[in-house]
N, C-alpha and C positions, 0 to 999 in steps of 0.2 A: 133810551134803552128799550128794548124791546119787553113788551109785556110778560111777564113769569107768570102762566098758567099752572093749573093742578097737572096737567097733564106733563109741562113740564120735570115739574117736581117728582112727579111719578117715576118718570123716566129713569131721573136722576138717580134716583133712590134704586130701582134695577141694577142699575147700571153699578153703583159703587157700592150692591149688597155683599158680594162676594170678597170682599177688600175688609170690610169693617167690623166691628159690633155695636149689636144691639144692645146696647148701657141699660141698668136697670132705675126705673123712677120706685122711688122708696118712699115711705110717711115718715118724717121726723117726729122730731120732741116739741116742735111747735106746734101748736093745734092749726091740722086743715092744710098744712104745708108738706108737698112733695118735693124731693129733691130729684131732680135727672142729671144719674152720676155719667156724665162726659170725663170725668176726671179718670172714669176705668174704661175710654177708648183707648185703642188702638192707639202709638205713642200720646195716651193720657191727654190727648185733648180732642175738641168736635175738630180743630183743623185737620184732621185725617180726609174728613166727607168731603169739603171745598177743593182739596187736594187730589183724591181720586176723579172727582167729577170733571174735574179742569185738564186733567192728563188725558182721561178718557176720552176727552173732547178732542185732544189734538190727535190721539193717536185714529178717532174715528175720520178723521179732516182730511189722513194724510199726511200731516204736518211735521216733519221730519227736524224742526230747528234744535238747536241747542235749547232748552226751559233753563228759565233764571227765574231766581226768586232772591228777596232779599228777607231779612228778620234776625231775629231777636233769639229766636228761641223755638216754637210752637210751628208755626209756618213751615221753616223752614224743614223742620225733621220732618214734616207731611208731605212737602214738595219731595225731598228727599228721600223718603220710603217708596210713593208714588214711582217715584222715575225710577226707580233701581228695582222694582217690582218689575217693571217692562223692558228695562236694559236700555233705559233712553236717557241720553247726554245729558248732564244736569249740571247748572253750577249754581250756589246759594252763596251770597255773600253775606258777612255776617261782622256787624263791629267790635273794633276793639274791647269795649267793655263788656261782649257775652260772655257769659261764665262758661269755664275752661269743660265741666262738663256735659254741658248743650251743644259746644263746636265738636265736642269727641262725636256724640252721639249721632252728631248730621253727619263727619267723615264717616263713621261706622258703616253708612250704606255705601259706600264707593264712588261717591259723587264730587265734584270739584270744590272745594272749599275756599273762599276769598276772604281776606279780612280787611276791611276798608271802614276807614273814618276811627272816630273816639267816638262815636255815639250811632243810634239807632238815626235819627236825621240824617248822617252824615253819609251812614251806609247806604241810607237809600237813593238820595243823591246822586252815589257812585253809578246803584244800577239802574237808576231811570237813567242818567247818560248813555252807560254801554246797553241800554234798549231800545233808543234810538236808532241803531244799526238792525233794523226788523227784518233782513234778511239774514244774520244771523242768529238771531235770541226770540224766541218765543217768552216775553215776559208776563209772570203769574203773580198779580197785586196779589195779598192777602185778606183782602176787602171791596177791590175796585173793579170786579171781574164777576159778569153773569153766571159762569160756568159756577167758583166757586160760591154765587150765592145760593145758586140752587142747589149743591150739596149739603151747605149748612144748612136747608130750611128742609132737609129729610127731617130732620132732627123734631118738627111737627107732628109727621106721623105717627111717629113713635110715642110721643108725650100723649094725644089724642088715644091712641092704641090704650096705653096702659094706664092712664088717667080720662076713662071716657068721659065724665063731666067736671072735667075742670073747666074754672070759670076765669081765671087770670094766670098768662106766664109772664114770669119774669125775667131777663136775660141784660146781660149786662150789655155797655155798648164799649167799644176802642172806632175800629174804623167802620163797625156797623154792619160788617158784612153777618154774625149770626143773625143778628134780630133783622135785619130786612129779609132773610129767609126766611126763617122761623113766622115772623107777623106773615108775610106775604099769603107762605102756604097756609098756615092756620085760621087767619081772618076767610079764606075761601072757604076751609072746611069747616068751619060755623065763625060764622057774621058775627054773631052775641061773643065772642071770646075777647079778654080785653088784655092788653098786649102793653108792660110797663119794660122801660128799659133802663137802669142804672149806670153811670158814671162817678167818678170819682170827683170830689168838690173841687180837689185844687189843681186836676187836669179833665174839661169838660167839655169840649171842645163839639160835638156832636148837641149838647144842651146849647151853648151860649149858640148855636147856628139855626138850631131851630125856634129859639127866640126871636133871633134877626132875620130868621125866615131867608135865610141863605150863608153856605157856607162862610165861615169865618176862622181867623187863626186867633188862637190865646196862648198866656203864656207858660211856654212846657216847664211845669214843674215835676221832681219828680213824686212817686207814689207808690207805696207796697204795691199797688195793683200796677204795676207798670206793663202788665199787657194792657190793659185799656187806656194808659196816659199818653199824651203828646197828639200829636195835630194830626189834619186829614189830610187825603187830597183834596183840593178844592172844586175839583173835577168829578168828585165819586158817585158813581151810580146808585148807592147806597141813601142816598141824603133824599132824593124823594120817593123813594118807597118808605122810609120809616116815615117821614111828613104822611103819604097816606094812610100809611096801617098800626101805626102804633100810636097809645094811646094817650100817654107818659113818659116823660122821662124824668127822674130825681134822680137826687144827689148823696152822696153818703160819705162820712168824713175817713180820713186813715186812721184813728182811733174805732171808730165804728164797724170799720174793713180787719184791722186787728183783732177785735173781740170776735167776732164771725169765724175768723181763720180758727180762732182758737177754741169756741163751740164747738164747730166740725171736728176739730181732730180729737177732741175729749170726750165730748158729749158723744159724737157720729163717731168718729174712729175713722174719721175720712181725712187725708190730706188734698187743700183746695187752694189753689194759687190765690196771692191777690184779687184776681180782676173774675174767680171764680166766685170767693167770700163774699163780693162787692152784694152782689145779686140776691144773698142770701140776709147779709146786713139791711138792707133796703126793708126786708121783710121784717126781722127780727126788732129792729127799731121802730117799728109803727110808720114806715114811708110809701107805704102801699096800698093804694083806695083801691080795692077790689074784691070783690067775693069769693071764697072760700068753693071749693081745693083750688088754693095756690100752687102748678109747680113753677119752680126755678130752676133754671141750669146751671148745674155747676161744675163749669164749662173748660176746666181743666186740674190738672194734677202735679204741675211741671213745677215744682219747688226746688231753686237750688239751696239744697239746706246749710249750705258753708258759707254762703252770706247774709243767715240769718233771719233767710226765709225769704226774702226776696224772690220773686218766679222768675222767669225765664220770656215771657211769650210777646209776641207782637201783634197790635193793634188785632182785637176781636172781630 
């Protein structure tokens, strides 16, 4: 993959200002800990930025295809704002077990809706096949795509802006696409920042790869954080920019991810999906070697609350 410079990032961030907001980073009840509320972007999560940056891309190109995207939940309603924002073809597949209020929300923009497979695997399966046809589909990983990493790693400037000397962020990982943004830009913008990314114990898939020092699959279990559970591409761009720039990665249990959810929403008054809590439990648990102001992202909002809390979003 081609090198991600500051200047790219810069770009980026022009480019997808006018689309998004600027989320505010807050002090918690923790000592020394910020939070950066992504959970109050633009459809409630940072996939907005990767989404605009990615669209923005094709439409600067020329590139007139059909965009397809697949997910869960998060992804999608960003692919799907993006394109209906410019009146360009869209269709997002999405599997059977999305909840009935996340498929509303991606129809809501007038884009093509598909439902394929019993599970998030299966879906994706479908639309890597029909992307194979690259004269018709313009296909938009959620994780696996330059355009969006450099949208997520706006998300640096901004932490830097309103936390000028923070000394550790934290960011959860799924398919890796925030934090290889996030670390990339930020490690440019000062060297000294050290950069921890959390997964979930019993879906870790990004940890057990950079162990074996190459991607690897395990096995998908599920997890309240189920935006960041389940497998990668094997292929993803993602996998060594985090090997260069990030510093850490741990692990944090679904009990540990459940108490978090439920700090935030008591103590903060914040609703934070799973795979947002994750990030914040790491800290709150004592799993973070790092010097003080910590922030963390907490890197969405998308709770379907009618199964009990369970999120909605796909691979981070």
């Amino acid at each position: 993959t081609a090198p991600m410079n500051l200047s790219d990032f810069r770009r980026a961030r022009a480019r997808i200002q006018p689309h998004i907001r600027t989320t505010p980073a807050v002090p918690c009840d923790v000592p020394g800990l910020w939070l950066k509320l992504e959970n109050l972007q633009v459809t409630h999560s940072f996939k907005i930025r990767g989404a605009f940056s990615r669209v923005l891309q094709l439409i600067d190109e020329d590139d007139r295809r059909r965009i397809l995207a697949v997910s869960a939940g998060n992804h999608g309603l960003a692919i799907a704002r993006a394109a209906s924002t410019f009146n360009r073809e869209c269709t997002v597949v999405v599997p059977a077990s999305a909840p009935q209020a996340k498929t509303e929300a991606i129809r809501s923009y007038g884009i093509d809706l598909q439902v394929a497979g019993a599970n998030y695997d299966e879906a994706e399966a479908v639309a890597l096949e029909m992307a194979k046809n690259t004269e018709a589909w313009s296909f938009v990983s959620p994780y696996n795509d330059a355009g969006v990493v450099l949208g997520q790693g706006t998300l640096a400037f901004e932490i830097l802006e309103q936390v000028p000397d923070v000394r550790t962020i934290v960011v959860s990982i799924g398919g890796g696409g925030l934090i290889a943004g996030i670390a990339a830009a930020a490690k440019q913008l000062k060297p000294s920042i050290r950069i921890v990314g959390v997964q979930a114990e019993v879906s870790a898939a990004m940890y057990e790869s950079l162990k074996a020092g190459r991607m690897v699959t395990v096995p998908d279990r599920p997890s309240i954080a189920d935006g960041i559970q389940g497998n990668i591409d094997l292929a993803t761009i993602t996998f060594p920019i985090i090997r260069k720039y990030v510093d850490e990665v741990v692990l944090v249990s679904e009990e540990q991810i459940r108490k978090a959810m439920d700090h935030l929403l008591y103590r903060e008054k914040l609703v934070a999906e799973g795979s947002a809590a994750a990030s914040f439990a790491a800290v709150a648990e004592g799993k973070v070697a790092g010097a003080t102001p910590i922030v963390t992202v907490i890197c969405g909002g998308n709770l379907d609350l009618t199964t009990g809390g369970r999120s909605t979003e796909s691979s981070s």
